[in-house]
Backbone bond lengths (Angstrom), bond angles and torsions (degrees), N, CA, C in turn:
res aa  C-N    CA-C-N  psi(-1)  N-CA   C-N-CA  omega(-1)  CA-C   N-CA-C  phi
1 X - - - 1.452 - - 1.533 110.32 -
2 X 1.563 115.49 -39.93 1.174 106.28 -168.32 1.937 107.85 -87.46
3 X 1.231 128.39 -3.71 1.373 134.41 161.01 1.250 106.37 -65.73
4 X 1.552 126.37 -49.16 1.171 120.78 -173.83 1.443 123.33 -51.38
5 X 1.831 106.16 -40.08 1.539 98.30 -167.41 1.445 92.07 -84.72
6 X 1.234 117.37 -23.72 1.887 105.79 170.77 1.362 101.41 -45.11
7 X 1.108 132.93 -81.69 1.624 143.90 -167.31 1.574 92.44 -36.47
8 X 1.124 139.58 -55.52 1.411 137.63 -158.74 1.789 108.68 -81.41
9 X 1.074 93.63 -23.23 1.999 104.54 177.40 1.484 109.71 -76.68
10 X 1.646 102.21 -44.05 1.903 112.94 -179.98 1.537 96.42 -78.78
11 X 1.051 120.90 -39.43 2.188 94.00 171.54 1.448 119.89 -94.43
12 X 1.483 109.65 11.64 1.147 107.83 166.66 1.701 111.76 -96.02
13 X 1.006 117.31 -8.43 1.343 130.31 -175.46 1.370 114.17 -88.92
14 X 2.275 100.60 -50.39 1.728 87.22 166.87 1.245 112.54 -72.61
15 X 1.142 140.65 -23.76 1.319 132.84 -168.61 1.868 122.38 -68.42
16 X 1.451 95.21 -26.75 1.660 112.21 157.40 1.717 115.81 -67.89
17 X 1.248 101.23 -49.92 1.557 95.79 167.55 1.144 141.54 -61.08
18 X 1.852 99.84 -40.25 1.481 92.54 175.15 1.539 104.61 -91.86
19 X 1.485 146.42 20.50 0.862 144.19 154.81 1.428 117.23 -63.19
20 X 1.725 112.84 -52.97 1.135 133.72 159.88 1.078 127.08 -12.91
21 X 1.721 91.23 -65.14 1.682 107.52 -154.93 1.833 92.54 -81.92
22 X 0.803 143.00 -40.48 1.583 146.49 154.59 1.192 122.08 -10.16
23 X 1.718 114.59 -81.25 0.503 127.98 161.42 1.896 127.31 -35.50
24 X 1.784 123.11 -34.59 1.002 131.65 163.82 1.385 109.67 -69.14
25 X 1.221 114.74 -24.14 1.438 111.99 -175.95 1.190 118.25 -81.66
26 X 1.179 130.01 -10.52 1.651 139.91 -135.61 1.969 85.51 -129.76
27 X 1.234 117.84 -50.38 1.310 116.24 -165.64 1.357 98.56 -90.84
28 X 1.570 144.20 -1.99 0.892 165.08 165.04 1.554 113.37 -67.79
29 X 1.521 122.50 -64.06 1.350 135.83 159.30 1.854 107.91 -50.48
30 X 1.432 107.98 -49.80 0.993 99.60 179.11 1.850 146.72 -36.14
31 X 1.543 66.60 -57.31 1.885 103.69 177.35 1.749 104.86 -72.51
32 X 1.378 128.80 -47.20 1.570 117.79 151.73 1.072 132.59 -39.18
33 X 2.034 119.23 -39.13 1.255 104.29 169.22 1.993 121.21 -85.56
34 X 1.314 102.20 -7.21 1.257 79.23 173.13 1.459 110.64 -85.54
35 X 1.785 124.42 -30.62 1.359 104.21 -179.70 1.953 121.96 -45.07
36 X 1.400 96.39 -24.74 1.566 114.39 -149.97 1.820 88.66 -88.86
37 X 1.221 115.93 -24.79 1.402 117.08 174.06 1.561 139.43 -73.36
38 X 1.564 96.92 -22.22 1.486 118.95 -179.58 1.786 107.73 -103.70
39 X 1.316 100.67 5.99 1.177 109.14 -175.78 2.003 114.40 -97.65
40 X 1.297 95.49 113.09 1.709 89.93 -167.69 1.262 118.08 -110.04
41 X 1.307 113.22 103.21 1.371 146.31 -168.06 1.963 108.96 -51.44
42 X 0.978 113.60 -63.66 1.174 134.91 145.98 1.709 162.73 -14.20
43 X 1.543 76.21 -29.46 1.613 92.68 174.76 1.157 139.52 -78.89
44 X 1.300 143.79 135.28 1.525 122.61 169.69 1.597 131.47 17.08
45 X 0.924 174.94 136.18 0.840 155.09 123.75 1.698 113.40 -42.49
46 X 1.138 112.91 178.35 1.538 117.88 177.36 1.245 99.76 -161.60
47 X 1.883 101.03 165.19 1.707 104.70 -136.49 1.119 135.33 63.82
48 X 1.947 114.49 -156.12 1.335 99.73 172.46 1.011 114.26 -128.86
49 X 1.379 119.29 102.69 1.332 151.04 156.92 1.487 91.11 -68.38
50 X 1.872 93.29 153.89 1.304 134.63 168.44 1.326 129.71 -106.98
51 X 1.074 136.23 107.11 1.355 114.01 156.90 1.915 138.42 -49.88
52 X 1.373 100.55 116.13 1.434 107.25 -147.91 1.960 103.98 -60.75
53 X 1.499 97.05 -48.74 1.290 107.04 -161.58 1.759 98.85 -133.06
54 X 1.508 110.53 138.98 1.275 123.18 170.12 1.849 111.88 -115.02
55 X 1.740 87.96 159.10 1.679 72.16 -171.94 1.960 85.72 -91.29
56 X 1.052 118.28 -170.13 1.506 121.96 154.55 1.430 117.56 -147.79
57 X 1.157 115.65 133.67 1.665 119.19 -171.49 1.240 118.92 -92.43
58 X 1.742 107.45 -0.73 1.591 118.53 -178.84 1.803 107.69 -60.22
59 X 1.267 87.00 -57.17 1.919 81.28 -172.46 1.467 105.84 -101.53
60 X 1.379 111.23 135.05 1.832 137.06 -158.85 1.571 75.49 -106.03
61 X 1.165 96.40 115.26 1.699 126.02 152.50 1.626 124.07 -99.62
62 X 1.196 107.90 126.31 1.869 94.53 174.38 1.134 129.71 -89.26
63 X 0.835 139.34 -140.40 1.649 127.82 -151.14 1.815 96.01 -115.98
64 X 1.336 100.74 -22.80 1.596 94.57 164.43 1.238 117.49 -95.54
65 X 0.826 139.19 -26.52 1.381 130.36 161.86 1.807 113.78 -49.71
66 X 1.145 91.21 -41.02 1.625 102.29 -178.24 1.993 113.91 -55.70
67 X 1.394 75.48 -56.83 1.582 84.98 173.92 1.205 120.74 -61.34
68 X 1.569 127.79 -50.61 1.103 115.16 -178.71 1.631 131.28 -75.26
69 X 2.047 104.91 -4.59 1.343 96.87 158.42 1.700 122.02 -86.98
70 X 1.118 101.01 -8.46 1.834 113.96 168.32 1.516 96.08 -50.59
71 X 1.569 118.31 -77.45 1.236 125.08 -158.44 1.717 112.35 -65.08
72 X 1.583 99.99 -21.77 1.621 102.97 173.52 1.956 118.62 -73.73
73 X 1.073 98.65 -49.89 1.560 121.75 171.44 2.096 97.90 -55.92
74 X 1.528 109.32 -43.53 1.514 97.34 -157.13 1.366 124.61 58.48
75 X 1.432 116.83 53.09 1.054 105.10 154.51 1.906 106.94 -148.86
């Protein structure tokens, strides 16, 4: 009898812990997505920034040319 409530105290104990730890995990993810939510990727830049890359419509490329700088670039 008295093993038993041992046995029932030790999974009642992990079962508090890993409840615990869950719960830390869960409000943990949470709190990342809101920092990550108010965060605006997007905006203006400020200062002086450059624009890195332009497209240009002067020179007509065909569709192989296209492709094969896709596959050259890799991406």
């Amino acid at each position: 009898m008295f093993s038993f409530i041992k046995i029932v105290l030790q999974t009642l104990k992990v079962f508090i812990i890993f409840t615990g730890c869950t719960f830390l995990f869960y409000y943990g993810i949470m709190w990342v997505n809101e920092e990550y939510q108010n965060y605006h990727r997007y905006d203006a830049p400020e200062g002086s920034a450059l624009k890195v890359s332009s497209s240009t419509n002067e020179e007509k490329s065909s569709w192989y040319d296209r492709l094969i700088l896709f596959y050259l670039n890799g991406e």
